[in-house]
N, C-alpha and C positions, 0 to 999 in steps of 0.2 A: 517223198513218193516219186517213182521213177518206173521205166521200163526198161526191157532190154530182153535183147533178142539172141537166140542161141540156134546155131545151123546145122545141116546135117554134114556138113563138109567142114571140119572147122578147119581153121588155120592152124597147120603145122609146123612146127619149131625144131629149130638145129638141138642136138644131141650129141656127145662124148661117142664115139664106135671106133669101129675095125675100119679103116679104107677101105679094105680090100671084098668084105662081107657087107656091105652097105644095105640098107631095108628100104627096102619100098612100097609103100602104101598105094594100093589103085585105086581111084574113086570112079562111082558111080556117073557123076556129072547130071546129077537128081539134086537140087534143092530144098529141103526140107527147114520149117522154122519153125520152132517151140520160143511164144513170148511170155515173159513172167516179169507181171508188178509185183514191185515189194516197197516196205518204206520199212525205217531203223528209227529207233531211238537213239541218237548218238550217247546219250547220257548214259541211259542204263544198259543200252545195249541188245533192247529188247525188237524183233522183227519179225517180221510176215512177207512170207511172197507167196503168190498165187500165177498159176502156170492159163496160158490161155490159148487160142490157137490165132486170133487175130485179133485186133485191139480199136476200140471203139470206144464211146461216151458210158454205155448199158454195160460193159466189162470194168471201167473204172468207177463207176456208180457203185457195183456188185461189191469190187474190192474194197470200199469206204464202208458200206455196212457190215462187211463182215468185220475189218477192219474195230470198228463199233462194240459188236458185239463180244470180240477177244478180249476187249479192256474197256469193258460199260464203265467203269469206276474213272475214268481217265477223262481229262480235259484234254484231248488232239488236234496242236496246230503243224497242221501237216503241209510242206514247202514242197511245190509241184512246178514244173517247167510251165513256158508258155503252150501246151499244146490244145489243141482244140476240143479236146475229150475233157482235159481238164478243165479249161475256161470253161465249159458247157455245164461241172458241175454247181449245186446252189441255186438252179433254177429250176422253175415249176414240175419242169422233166423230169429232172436227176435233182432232187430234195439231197441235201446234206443229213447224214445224220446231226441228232441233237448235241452230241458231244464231238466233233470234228468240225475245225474251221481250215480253210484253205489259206495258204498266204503263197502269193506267186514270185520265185525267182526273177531278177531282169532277163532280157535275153541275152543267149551265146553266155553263160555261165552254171556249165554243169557242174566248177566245182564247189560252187555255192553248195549242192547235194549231198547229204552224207550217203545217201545211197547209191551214189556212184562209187564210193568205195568198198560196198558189199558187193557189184557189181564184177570189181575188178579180183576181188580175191574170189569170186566163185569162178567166173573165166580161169583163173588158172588152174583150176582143177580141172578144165573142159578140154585143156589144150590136147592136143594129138588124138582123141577121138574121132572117129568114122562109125558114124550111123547109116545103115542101109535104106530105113525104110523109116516113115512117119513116127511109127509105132514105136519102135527103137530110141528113135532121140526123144520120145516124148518120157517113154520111162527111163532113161540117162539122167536126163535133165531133173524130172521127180529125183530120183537116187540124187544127184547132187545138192540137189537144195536139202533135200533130208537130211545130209551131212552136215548143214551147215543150221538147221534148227534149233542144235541148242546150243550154240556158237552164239556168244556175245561180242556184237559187234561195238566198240566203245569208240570213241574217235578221240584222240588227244586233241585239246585246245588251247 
């Protein structure tokens, strides 16, 4: 389980062209951020991301029970960074579901996460994008994860 965060300005990347015809892209200088938890099955390949607008205990809470209810038949031990939303889940607050258990990463090792690596292949479908407005990167961002839904994510080991 992980997050990650997508802008309305992304970072733009060199390209093959013309010298002399060169493009240029103007931005707004508007900040905009669509975040999306997801977690993978590295095994089977099987995942879930959920788009949010800010990221708190009550948003990773939400994503565990649905999370739950996708795969009631599943025993979920789901590997989460040290963050504070996450430590916060499992108690009286934020109940775990019945079938999901939490096991935490050490720190400063994202690549312990296989969902870092779903991370990195949806980013590059993000690249060279410019979103204007809120609204725009927020349906982008839906359209790309859609892409990648029924995309089985497997991880060699």
């Amino acid at each position: 389980m992980d997050e990650s965060f997508f802008r309305s300005e992304t970072p733009t990347t060199h390209t093959w062209g013309d010298r002399k015809n060169r493009k240029t892209i103007k931005v707004s200088g508007h900040q905009n951020t669509v975040g999306v938890i997801g977690a993978v099955d590295p095994e089977k390949g099987d995942h879930e991301e959920w788009l949010f607008e800010s990221i708190n205990s009550d948003v990773v809470n939400s994503f565990l029970w649905k999370l739950s209810e996708r795969f009631p038949n599943e025993q979920i031990l789901l590997i989460g960074d040290n963050a504070s939303y996450h430590k916060n889940q499992g108690s009286e607050k934020y109940p775990l579901p019945p079938n999901i258990q939490l096991l935490f990463q050490p720190p400063y090792s994202p690549e312990l996460n296989p969902q870092e690596n779903v991370w990195k292949i949806i980013k590059d479908e993000f690249k060279n994008l410019l979103c204007r407005t809120a609204e725009e990167l927020w349906e982008i961002v839906d359209m790309v994860i859609a892409l990648f839904r029924e995309h089985k994510f497997i991880q060699k080991i």
